[in-house]
ROKEGU-158411 format. One record per residue (C-alpha): residue in one letter; x, y, z. Coordinates in Angstrom, 3 decimals. Example, Ala and Ser with C-alpha at 12.3 -4.5 7.8 and 13.67 -1.06 7.14 Angstrom:
REM ROKEGU-158411
+------+----------+----------+----------+
: resn :        x :        y :        z :
+------+----------+----------+----------+
:    A :   12.300 :   -4.500 :    7.800 :
:    S :   13.670 :   -1.060 :    7.140 :
+------+----------+----------+----------+
REM end
This chain:
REM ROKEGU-158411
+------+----------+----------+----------+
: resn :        x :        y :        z :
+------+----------+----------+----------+
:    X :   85.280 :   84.040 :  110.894 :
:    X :   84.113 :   86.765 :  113.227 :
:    X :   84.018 :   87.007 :  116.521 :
:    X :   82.465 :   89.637 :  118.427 :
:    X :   82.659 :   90.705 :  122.306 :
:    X :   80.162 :   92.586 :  124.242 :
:    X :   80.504 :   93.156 :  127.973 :
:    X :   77.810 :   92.302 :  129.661 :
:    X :   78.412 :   95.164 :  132.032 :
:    X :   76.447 :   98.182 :  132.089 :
:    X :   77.980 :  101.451 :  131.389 :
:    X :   78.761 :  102.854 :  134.923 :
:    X :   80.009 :   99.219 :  136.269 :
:    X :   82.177 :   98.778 :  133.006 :
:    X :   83.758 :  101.982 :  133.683 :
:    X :   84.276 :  101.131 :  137.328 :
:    X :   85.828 :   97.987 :  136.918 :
:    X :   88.109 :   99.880 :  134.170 :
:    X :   88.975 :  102.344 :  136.680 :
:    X :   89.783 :  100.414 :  139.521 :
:    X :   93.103 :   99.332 :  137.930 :
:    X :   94.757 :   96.215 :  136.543 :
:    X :   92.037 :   93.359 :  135.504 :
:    X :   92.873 :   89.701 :  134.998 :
:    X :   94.599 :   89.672 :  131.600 :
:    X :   96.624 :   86.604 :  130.217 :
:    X :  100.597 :   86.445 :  130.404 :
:    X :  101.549 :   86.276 :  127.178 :
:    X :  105.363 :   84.386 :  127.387 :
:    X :  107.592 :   84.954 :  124.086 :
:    X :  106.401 :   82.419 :  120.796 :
:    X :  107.546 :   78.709 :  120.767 :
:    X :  109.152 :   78.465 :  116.622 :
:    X :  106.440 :   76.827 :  114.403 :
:    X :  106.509 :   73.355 :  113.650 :
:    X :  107.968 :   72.402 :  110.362 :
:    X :  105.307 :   71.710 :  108.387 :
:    X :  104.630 :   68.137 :  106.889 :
:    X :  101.650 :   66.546 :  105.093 :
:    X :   98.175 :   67.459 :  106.206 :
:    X :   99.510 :   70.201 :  108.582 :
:    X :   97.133 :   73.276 :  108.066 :
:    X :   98.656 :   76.209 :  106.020 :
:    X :   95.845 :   79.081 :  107.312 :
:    X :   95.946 :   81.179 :  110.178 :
:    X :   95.642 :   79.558 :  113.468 :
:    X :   91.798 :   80.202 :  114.147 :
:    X :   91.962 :   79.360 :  117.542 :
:    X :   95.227 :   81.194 :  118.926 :
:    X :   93.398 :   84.465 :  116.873 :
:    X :   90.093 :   83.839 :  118.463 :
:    X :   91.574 :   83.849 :  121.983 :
:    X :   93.726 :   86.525 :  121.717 :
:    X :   90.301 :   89.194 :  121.636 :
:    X :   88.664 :   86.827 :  123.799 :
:    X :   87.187 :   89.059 :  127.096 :
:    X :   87.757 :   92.474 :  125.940 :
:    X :   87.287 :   94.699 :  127.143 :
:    X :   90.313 :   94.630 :  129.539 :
:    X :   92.689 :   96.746 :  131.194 :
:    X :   95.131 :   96.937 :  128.551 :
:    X :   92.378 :   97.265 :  125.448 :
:    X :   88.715 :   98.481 :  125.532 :
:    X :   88.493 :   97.109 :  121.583 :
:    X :   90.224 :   95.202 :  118.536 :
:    X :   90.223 :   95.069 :  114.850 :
:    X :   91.932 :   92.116 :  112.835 :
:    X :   92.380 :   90.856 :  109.544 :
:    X :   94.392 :   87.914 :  108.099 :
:    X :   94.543 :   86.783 :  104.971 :
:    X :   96.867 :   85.650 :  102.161 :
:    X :   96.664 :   81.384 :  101.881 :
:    X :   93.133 :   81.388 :  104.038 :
:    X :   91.877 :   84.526 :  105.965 :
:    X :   90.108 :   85.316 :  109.048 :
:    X :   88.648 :   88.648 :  110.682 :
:    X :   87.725 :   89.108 :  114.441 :
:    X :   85.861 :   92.125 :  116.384 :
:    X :   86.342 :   92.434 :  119.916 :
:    X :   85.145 :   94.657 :  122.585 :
:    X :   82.928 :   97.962 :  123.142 :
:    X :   82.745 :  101.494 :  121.297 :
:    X :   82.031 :  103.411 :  124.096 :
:    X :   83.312 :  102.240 :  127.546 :
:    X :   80.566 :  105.053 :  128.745 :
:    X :   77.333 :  102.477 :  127.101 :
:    X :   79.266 :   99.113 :  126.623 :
:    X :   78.212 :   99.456 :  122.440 :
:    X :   80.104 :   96.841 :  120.368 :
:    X :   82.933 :   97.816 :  118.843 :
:    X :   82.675 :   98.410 :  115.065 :
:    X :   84.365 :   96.180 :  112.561 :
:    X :   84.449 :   99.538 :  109.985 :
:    X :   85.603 :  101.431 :  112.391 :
:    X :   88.052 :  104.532 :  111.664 :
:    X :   91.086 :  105.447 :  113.747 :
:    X :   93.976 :  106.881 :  114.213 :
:    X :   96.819 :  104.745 :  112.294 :
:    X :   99.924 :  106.084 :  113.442 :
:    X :  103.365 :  105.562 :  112.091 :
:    X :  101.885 :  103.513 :  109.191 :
:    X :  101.065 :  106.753 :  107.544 :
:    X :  105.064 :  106.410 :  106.768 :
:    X :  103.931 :  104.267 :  104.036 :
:    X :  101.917 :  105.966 :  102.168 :
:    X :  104.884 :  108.404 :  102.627 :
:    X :  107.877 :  106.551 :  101.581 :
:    X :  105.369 :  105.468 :   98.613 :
:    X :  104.097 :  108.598 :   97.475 :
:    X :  107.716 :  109.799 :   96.929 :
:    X :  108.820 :  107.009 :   95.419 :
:    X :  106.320 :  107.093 :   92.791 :
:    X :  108.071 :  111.049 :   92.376 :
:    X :  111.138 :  109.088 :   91.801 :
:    X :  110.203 :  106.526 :   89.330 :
:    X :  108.115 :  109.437 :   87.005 :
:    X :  111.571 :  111.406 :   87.361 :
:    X :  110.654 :  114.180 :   89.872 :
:    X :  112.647 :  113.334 :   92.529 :
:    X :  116.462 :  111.934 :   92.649 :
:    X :  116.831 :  109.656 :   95.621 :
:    X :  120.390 :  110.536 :   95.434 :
:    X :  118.961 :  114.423 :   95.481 :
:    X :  119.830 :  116.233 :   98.803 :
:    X :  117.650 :  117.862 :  101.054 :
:    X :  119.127 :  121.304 :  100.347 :
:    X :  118.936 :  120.880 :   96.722 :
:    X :  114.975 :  120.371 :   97.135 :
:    X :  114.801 :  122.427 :   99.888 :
:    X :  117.042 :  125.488 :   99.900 :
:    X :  117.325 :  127.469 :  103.053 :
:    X :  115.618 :  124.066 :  105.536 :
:    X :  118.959 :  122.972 :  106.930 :
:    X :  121.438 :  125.409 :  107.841 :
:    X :  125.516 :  125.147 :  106.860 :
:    X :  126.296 :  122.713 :  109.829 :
:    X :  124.682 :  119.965 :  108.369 :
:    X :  126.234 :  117.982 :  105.835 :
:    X :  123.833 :  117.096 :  102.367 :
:    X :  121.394 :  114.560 :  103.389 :
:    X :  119.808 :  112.492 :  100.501 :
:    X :  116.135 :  112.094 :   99.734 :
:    X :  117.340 :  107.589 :  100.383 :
:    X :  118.585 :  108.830 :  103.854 :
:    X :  115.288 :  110.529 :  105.128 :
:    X :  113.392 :  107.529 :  103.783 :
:    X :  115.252 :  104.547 :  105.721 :
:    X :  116.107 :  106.935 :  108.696 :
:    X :  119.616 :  107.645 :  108.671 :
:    X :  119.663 :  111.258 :  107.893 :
:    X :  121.082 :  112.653 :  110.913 :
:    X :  118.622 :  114.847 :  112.104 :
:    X :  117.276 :  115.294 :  115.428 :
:    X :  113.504 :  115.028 :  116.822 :
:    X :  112.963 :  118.174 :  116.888 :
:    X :  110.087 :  119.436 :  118.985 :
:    X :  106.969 :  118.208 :  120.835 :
:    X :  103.750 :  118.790 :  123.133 :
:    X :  104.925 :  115.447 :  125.323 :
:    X :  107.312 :  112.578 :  125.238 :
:    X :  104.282 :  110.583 :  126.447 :
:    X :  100.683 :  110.359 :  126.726 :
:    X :  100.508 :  112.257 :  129.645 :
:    X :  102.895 :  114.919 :  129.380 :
:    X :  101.041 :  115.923 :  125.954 :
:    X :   97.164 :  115.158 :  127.337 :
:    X :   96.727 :  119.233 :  128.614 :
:    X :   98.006 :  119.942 :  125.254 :
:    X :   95.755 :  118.043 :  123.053 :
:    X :   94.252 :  120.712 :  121.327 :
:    X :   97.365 :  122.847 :  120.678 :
:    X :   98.935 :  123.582 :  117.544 :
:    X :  102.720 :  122.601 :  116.645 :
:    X :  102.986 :  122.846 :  113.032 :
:    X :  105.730 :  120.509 :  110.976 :
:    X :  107.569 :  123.563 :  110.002 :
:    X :  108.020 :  124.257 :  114.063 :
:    X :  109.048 :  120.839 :  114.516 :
:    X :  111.592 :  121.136 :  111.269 :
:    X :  113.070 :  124.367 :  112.888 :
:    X :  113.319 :  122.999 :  116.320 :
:    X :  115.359 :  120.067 :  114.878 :
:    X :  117.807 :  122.148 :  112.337 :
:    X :  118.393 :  124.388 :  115.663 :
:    X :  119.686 :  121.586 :  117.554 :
:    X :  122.102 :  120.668 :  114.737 :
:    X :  122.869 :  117.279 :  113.244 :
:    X :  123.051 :  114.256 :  115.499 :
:    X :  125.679 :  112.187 :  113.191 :
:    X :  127.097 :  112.323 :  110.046 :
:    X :  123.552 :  110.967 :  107.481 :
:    X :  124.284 :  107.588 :  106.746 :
:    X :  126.252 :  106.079 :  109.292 :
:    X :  123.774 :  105.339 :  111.735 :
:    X :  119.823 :  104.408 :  111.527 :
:    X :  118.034 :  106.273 :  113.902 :
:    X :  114.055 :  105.597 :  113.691 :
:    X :  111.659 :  109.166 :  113.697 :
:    X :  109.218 :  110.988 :  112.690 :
:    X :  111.269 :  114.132 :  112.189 :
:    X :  112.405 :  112.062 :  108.272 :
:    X :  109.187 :  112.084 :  107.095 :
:    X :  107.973 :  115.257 :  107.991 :
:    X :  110.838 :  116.577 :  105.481 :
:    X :  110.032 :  114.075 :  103.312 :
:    X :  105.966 :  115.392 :  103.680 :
:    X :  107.496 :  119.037 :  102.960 :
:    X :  109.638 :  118.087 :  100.150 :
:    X :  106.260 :  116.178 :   98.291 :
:    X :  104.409 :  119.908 :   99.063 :
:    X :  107.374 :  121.672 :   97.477 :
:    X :  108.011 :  119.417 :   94.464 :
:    X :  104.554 :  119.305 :   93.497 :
:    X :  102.929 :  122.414 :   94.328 :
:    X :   99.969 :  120.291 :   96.176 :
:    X :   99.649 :  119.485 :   99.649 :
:    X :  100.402 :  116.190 :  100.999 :
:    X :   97.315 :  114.980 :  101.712 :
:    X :   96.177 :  116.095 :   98.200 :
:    X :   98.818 :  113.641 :   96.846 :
:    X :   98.164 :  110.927 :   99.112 :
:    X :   94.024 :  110.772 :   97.826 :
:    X :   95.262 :  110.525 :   94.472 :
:    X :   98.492 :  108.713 :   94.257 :
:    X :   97.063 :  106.371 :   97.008 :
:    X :   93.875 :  106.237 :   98.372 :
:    X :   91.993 :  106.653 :   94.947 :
:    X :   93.577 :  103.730 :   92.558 :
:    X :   93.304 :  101.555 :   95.947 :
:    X :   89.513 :  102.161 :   96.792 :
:    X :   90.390 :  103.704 :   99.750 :
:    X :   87.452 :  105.232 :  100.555 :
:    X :   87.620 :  105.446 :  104.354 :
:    X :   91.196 :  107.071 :  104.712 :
:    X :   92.048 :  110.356 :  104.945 :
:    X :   93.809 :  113.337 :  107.426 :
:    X :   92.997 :  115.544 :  109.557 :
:    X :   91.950 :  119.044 :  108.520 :
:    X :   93.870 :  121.468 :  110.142 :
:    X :   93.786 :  121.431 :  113.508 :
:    X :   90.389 :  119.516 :  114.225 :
:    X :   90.787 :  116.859 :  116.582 :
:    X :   88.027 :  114.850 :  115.591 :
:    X :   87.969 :  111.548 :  114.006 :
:    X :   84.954 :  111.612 :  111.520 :
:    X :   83.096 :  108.425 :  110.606 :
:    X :   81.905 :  105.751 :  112.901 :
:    X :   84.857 :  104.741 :  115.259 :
:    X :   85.573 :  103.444 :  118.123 :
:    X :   86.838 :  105.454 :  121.335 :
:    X :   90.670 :  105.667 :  122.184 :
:    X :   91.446 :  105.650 :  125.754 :
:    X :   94.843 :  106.131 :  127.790 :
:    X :   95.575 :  105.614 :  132.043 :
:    X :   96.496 :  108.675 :  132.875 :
:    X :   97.049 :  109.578 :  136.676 :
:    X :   95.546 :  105.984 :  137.653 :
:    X :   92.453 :  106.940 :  135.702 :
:    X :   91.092 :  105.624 :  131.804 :
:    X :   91.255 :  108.864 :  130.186 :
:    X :   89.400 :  109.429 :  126.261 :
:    X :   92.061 :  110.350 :  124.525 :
:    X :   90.092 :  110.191 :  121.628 :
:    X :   89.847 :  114.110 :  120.214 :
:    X :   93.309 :  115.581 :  119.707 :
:    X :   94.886 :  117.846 :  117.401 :
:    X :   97.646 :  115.873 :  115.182 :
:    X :   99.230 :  118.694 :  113.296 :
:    X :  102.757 :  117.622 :  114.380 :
:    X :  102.427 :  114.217 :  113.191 :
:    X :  101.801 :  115.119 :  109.085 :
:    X :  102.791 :  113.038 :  106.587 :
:    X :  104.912 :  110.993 :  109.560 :
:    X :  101.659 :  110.138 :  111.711 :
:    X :   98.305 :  111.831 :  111.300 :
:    X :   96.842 :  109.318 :  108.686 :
:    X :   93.059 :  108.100 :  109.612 :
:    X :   92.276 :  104.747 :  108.359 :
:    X :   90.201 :  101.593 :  108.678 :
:    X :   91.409 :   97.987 :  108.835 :
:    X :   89.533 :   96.996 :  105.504 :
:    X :   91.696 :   99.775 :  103.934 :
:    X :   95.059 :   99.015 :  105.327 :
:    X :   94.870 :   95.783 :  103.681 :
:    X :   94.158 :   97.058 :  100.180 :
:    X :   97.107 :   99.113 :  101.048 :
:    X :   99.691 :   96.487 :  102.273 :
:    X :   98.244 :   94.002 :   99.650 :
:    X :   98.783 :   96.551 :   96.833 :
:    X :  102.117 :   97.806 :   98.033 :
:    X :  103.613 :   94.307 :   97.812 :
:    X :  101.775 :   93.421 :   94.481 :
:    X :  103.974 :   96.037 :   93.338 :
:    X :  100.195 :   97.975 :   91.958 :
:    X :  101.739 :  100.956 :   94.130 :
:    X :  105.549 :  101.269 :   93.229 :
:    X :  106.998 :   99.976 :   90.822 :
:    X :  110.127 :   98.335 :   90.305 :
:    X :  112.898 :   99.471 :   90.636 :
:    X :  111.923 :  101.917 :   93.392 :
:    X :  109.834 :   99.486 :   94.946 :
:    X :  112.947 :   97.288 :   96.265 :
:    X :  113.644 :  100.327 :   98.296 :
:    X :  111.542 :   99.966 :  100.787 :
:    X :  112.712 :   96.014 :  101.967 :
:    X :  116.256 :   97.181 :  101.418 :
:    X :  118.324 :   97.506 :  104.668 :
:    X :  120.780 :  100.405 :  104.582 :
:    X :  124.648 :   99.063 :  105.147 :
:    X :  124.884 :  100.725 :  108.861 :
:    X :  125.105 :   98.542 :  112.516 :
:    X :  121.615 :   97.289 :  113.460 :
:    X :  119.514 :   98.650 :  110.307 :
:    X :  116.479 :   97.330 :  110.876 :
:    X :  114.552 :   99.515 :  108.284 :
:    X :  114.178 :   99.867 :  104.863 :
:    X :  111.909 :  102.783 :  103.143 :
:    X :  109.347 :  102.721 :  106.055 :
:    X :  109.167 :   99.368 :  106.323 :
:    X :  110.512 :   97.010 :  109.254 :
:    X :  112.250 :   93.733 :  108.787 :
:    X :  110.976 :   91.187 :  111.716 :
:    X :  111.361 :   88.024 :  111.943 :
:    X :  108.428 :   85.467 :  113.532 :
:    X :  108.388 :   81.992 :  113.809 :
:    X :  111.368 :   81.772 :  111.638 :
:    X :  109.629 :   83.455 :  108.820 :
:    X :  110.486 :   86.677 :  107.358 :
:    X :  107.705 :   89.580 :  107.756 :
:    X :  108.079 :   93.238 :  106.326 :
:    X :  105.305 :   95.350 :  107.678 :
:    X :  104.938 :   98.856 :  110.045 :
:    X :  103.686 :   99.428 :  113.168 :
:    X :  101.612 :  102.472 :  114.574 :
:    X :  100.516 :  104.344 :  117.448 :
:    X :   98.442 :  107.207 :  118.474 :
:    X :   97.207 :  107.619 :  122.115 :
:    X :   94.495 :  105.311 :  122.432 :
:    X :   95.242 :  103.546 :  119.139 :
:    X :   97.765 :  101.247 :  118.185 :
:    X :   98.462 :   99.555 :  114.620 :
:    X :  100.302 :   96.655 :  112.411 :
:    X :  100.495 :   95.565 :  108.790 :
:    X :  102.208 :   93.227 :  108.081 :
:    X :  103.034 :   90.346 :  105.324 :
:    X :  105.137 :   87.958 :  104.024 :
:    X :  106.948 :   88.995 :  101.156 :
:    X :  104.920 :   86.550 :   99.027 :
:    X :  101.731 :   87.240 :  100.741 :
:    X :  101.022 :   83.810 :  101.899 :
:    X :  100.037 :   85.754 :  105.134 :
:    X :   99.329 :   88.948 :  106.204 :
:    X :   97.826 :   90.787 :  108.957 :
:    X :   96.150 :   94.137 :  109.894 :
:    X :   95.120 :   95.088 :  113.308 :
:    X :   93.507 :   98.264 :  115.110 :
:    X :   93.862 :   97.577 :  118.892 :
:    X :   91.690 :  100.416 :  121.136 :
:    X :   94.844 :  100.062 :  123.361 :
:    X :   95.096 :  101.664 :  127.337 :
:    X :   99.182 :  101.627 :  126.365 :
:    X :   99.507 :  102.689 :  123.200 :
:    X :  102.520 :  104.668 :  123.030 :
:    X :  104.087 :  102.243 :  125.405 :
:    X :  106.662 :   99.507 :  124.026 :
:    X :  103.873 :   97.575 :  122.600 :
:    X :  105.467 :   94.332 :  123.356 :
:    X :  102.373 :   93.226 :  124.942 :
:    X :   99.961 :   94.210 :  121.894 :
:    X :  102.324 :   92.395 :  119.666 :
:    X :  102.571 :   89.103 :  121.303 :
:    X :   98.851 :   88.997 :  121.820 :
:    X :   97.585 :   89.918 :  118.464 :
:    X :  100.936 :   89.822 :  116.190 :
:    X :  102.468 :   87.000 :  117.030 :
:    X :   99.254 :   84.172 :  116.560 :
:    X :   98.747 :   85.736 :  112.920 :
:    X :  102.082 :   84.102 :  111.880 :
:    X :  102.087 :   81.063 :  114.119 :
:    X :  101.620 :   78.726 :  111.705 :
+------+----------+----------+----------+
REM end
């Protein structure tokens, strides 16, 4: 099924009524479990809990929406505009900015290294890497950078939020800055005794796939990834150009009480932790392929829904362990300003999801996005 959305506002009264602050939006209260099911109880997504959840965009907490369920019955939904400015639909092929999911093709990339013999997960950071970390930190293993409990800090930034790093949008901060920033600091805890989610993990781990195979990372990522896949619509940034290239849809922020484009900015921080451009269609052939096993292969693959032995782990090799509904789900979440992102599946793929909300709150604590577009995926 598709559904699509198109205000029936003109430009200038769609950006008004945008601007003029919060809109009627449903509450969305926390899930009710599923029903156990019984004879003649439908085993596909829940049509009509999807359908309403992109019903009347655009609001004031998402100007579009991308989704995608499949595994035992599928559905796909459109929602919204491409340009609060002329009230265009929103584009089902739509590129955008994918976030923290590019942690996957991370975490994947390297463990491919690992199963061809290139890379010891047991290796340390200073073998690979001589001269990154300085003597205060103790060895941290390639396994600790990949589920997050390496011990090292941040490191630096343009802005903790959307609008402390808006006036710097086009600036430069390279990952080697962000590296340094985070060695000067020194460690936070000893690696692997505590699990401390960040991008700062995977940008080593993005360096140490430049050093160990004399390519760059987003060299590795076309043809380790996005090539055997038929991922023809993903890619990264060039440098510093801010642009997302393709037909997409416009990301936009409230900043100062006002919906800001946050559309054009310069990700050269993010690398091979954040700066990945995608499109739904592709995400799926991702997440479907990753858990066929067609991108890892055992026994690396059981690395990434492995939960280190530390309090609270919630994280294997870039992948989260939730649980909805009473069902287990292994999947990643991303955001960029403007843009936030899930995949998701059951480790059997009887369902899985893959969303690309335009959302006003992106970098917020997406509770809100989750429990209106996650959440009715895996109702049922």
């Amino acid at each position: 099924m598709r559904r699509t959305t198109r205000s029936a506002l003109v430009a200038a009264g769609l950006v008004a009524a945008l601007a003029a602050g919060p809109l009627a939006a449903p509450v969305f209260a926390a899930p009710a479990p599923a029903p156990a099911a019984s004879a003649g109880t439908p085993t596909g997504p829940d049509t009509e809990a999807l359908a309403a959840a992109i019903a009347g965009l655009p609001d004031h907490d998402a100007t579009a929406a991308l989704l995608r369920v499949g595994g035992e019955g599928s559905w796909r939904g459109t929602a919204g505009v491409r340009d609060v400015r002329t009230g265009a639909p929103a584009l089902e092929n739509a590129r955008f900015r994918a976030g923290s999911v590019t942690k996957v093709v991370t975490a994947s990339i390297v463990l491919q290294l690992a199963a061809e013999g290139r890379i010891d997960l047991d290796g340390t950071v200073q073998h690979y890497l001589p001269g990154l970390l300085t003597e205060d930190f103790a060895p941290i293993t390639v396994r600790q950078l990949l589920n997050y409990t390496s011990g090292l800090r941040p490191g630096s930034s343009l802005g903790d939020t959307v609008e402390d790093g808006y006036p710097h949008r086009f600036e430069t901060l390279t990952p080697r800055q962000v590296v340094a920033d985070s060695v000067a600091e020194g460690p936070e805890y000893t690696p692997g005794t505590r699990q401390t989610y960040g991008n700062i993990h995977y940008t080593v781990l993005g360096m140490l796939v430049e050093k160990v195979t004399g390519d760059s990372y987003a060299h590795q990522a076309q043809v380790r990834i996005f090539r055997p896949l038929g991922m023809r619509h993903s890619s990264f940034p060039v440098g510093a150009d801010p642009r997302i290239h393709g037909p997409h849809n416009r990301g936009y922020d409230w900043i100062d009480g006002k919906l800001a484009d946050v559309t054009d900015w310069n990700m050269t921080d993010r690398f091979a932790a954040g700066d990945l451009i995608s499109t739904t269609a592709d995400l799926e052939r991702l997440l479907v392929g990753l858990f066929r096993g067609r991108v890892v292969p055992e026994p690396q693959l059981k690395e990434m829904f492995t939960l280190p032995d530390v309090p609270g782990a919630r994280y294997g090799a870039a992948l989260e362990r939730f649980e909805v509904n009473g069902r287990v789900i292994w999947g990643k979440t991303g955001s960029r300003p403007g843009y936030a992102t899930v995949i998701a599946a059951t480790p059997g793929l009887s369902r899985t999801l893959v969303y690309s909300v335009a959302s006003t709150d992106a970098k917020g604590d997406g509770q809100a996005v989750a429990q209106r577009f996650a959440f009715p995926a895996f109702n049922r």
